[in-house]
N, C-alpha and C positions, 0 to 999 in steps of 0.2 A: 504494500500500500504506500502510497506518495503523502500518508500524515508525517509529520514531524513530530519529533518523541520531543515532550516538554523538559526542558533542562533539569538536571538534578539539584534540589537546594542543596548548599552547603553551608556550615555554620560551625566554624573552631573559635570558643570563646578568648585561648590563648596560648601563645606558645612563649615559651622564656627561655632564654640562654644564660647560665652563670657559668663563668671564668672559662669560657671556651675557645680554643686554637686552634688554628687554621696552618699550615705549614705547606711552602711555593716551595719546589725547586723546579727549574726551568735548564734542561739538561741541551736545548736547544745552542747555548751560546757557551763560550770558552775564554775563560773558568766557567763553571756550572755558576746561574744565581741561584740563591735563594735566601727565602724570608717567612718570616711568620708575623701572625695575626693572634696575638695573646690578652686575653686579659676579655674576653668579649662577654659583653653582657649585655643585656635587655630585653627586650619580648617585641611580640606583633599581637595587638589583642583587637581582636572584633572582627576577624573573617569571615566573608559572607558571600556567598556568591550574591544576595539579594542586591539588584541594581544601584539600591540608592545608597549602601552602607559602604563603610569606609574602613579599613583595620588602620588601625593610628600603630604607628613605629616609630621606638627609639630602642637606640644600640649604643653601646661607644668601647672603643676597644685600645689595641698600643700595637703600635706596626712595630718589630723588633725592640719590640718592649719599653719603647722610648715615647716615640713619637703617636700622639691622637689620634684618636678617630672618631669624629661620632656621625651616625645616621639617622634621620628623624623626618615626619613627614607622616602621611596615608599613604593605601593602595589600595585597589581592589583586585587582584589578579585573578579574581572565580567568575565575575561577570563577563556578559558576552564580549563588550570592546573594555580592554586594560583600562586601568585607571591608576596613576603613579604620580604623585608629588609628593619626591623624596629631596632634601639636601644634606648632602655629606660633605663632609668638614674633613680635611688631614693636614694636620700642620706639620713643621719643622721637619721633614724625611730629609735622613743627609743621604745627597746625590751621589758621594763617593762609592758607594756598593753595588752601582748600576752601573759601573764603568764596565764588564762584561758588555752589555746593550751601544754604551755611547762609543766604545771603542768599533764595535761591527756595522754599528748602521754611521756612526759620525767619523770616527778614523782617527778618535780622541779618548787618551783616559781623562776622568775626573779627579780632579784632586780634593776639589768640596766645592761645596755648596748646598742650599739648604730649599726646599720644596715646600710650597704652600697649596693648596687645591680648599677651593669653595665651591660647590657643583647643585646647581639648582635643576632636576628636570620635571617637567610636567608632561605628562599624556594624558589627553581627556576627549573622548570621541574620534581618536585617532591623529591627534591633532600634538604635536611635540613642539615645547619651548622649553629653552635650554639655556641657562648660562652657565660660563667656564669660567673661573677664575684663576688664574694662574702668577701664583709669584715664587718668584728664582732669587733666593740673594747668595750674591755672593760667588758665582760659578764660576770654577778656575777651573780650565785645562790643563790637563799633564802631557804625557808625551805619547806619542802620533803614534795611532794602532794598525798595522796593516791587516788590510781588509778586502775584500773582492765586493762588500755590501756597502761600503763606506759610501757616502754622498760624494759628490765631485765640487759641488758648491760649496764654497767660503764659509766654512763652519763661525769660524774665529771672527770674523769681521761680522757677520751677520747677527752673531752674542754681543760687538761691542757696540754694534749700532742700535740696538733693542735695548742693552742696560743705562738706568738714569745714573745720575751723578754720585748717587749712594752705593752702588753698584748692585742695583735691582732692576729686575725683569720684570714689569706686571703685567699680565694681559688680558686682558677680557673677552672669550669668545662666547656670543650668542648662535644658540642654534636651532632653528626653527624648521619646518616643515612636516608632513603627514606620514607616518610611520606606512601605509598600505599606496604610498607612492613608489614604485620600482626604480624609480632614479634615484630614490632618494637615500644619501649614504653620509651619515655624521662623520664619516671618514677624510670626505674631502673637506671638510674645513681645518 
C-alpha cells in the first residue's frame, strides 16, 4: 500500500556525561597526532522527536587536559528536518602539537602559538547560519617540512599580513546557506 507509516514518537528525558574521555590518534600524518578530550561533563535533557520540542545542551570539557571547552545551545535531531543551535567555545589550544598537520599540508613546523575558536551554528528548516570565530596569537614558524602536500603559496607572508600589531590573527567567518543545497559545501569558505 502507498500509506505512509506515521513516524515513531521518541522521548529521552536525559542523558549525562560525568568525567568522560575521548582519545584522537590520527595515524594518517608523521609523527602520528594525537589528543584527548578529558574531563567531559554534562547532559542533553528533553529529546523529543515531537516537532516543537527542543533538548537544551550543555557540556564543557579540557582538550589535553589544559585547554576549555564548553558546548551549549538546543537540538532536535529526532524531528523530520534537524534542528541545531549549538555554540562551542575552545580556548587557549597550543598550536605546537599540530605541527605533524602544519608541517604536511603548510611545509612548516610550529613553534607556538595559541588557538581560540567561538563557533555559533544554526539549522532550522534546513536553513544554516554560521559564525566562525577564529583567533591565532602569537604563531611562530619553525623550520621548513618537506612535503609532497605542502601548499606552494606564501605561507609566511600571508601569516604576516593577516597578524595585527599584537601579533594576533582574528577572523571572523560567517557561513550561510541550505544544508539540502548540493552545491553547497562549508568547505569552501
Amino acid at each position: 500500500s502507498g500509506k505512509k507509516q506515521p513516524r515513531p514518537r521518541i522521548a529521552v528525558g536525559r542523558v549525562v556525561v560525568k568525567n568522560g574521555r575521548f582519545n584522537f590518534s590520527d595515524r594518517s600524518v608523521v609523527p602520528v597526532y594525537s589528543t584527548s578530550v578529558t574531563g567531559i561533563s554534562g547532559n542533553i535533557a528533553g529529546l523529543s522527536s515531537d516537532e516543537f520540542k527542543k533538548a537544551q545542551v550543555k557540556f564543557k570539557a579540557r582538550l589535553d587536559n589544559q585547554s576549555p571547552i564548553t558546548l551549549t545551545g538546543a537540538v532536535n535531531p529526532l524531528k523530520k528536518d534537524l534542528f541545531v543551535d549549538l555554540v562551542a567555545r575552545l580556548n587557549n589550544i597550543e598550536l605546537s602539537p599540530v605541527t605533524p598537520y602544519s608541517g604536511k599540508y603548510l611545509g612548516y613546523a610550529l613553534d607556538k602559538g595559541k588557538l581560540s575558536l567561538g563557533l555559533a551554528y544554526k539549522i532550522d528548516k534546513k536553513q544554516l547560519q554560521a559564525q566562525n570565530d577564529v583567533l591565532i596569537d602569537q604563531l611562530t614558524f619553525g623550520e621548513s617540512v618537506q612535503s609532497k602536500d605542502a601548499t606552494r603559496l606564501p605561507v609566511k607572508l600571508a601569516v604576516a599580513l593577516l597578524r595585527d600589531s599584537s601579533g594576533r590573527i582574528d577572523l571572523k567567518l560567517p557561513v550561510t546557506g541550505r544544508t539540502d543545497d548540493p552545491n553547497f559545501h562549508v568547505g569552501r569558505v
